[in-house]
N, C-alpha and C positions, 0 to 999 in steps of 0.2 A: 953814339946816340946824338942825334940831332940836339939843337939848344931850347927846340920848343915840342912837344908831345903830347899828345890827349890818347887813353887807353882806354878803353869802353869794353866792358864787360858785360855778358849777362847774368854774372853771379861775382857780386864784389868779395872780393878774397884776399885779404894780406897777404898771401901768397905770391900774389903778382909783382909785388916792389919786393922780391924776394933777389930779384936781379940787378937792384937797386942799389948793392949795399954803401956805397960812397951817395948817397942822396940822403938830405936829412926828410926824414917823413913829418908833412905837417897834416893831422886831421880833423881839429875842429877849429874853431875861433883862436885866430893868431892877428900879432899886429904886423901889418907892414914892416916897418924899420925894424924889427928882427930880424926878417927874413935877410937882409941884406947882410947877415952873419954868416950867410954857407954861401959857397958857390952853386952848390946844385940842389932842388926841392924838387920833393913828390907833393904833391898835392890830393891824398886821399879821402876822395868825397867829400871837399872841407869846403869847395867854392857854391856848393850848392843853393847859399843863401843871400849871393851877389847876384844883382842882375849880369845882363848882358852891356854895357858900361863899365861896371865898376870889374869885371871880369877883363874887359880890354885894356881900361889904362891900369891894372896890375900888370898884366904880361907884357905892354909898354914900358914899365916902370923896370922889371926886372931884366928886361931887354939892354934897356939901357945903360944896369949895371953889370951886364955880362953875364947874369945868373940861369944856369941851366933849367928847366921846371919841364916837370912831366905831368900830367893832371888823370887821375884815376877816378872813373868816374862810369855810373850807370845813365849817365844826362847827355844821349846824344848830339843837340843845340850842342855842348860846351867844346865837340870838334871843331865847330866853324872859328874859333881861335888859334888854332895852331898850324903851323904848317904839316904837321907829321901825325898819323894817326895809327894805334895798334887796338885789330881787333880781337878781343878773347871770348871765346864759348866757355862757358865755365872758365876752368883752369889754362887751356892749351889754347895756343896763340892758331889763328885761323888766317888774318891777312894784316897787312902791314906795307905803309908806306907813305907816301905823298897823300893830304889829306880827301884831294878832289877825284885823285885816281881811283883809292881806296872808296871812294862814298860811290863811284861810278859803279861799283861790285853790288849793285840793287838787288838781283836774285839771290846770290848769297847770304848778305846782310837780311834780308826780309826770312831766309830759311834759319836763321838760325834767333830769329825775333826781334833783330833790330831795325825798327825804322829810319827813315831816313829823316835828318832837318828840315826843318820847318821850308827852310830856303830854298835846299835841293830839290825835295820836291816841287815845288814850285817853278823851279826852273826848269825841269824836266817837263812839268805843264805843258807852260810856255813855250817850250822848244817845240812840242807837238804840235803848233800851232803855227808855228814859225814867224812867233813874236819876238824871240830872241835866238841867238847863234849857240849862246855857251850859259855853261852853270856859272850860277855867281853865288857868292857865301858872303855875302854885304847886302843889307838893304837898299844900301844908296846906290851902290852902284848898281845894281838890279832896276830901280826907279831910273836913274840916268839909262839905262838902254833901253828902257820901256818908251823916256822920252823924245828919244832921236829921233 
């Protein structure tokens, strides 16, 4: 298991960190400086009520202390955080892997009702237009090649 994970489900299931069993499960309101007590956290649907900020310098933070996390979660956006993405239809795992490769599976994902980020889609836009060359999953740097 990579050190960083987002799992995106369309049916959220305890089930799923069932693979998990060395990961401490956190799912609602937790403090930071806990977490720095396991080495490895799942994070089931517990980040739902951080922006997209306070989401980043968490998984900075635990980076930093070498701490594994995996993020279980129906909130597509919160892939654009991880390098490593697993897709689940209900229960059974459908595709898996690097997070930009896996989000490029747009027919897929769209058949099985997940949308795509805010971001990607948008750069697929863009692309059709041949305003930009590649997907980008950052705003800024999406604006920096918008501005070249």
């Amino acid at each position: 298991m990579e050190t960083d994970t987002t799992i995106i489900s369309t049916n959220l299931n305890k089930n799923i960190v069932n693979n998990y069993a060395d990961y401490k499960v956190i799912e609602n309101n937790f403090i930071v400086s806990e977490l720095f007590n396991y080495s490895k956290i799942i994070f089931f649907n517990a980040l739902n009520k951080l922006d997209d900020k306070d989401i980043e310098e968490l998984y900075n933070l635990l980076k930093s202390k070498n701490i594994k996390y995996v993020n279980v979660t129906n909130n597509v956006e919160e892939v654009l955080f991880t390098s490593n993405v697993i897709i689940y239809d209900k229960e059974k795992e459908i595709i898996s892997g690097n997070t930009l490769e896996v989000l490029k599976q747009e027919k897929l994902l769209k058949r099985i009702g997940i949308a795509l980020p805010f971001m990607v889609e948008l750069s697929l836009y863009l692309q059709d237009y041949n305003l930009i060359k590649e997907i980008y999953l950052d705003y800024d740097k999406l604006e920096g090649a918008l501005w070249k």
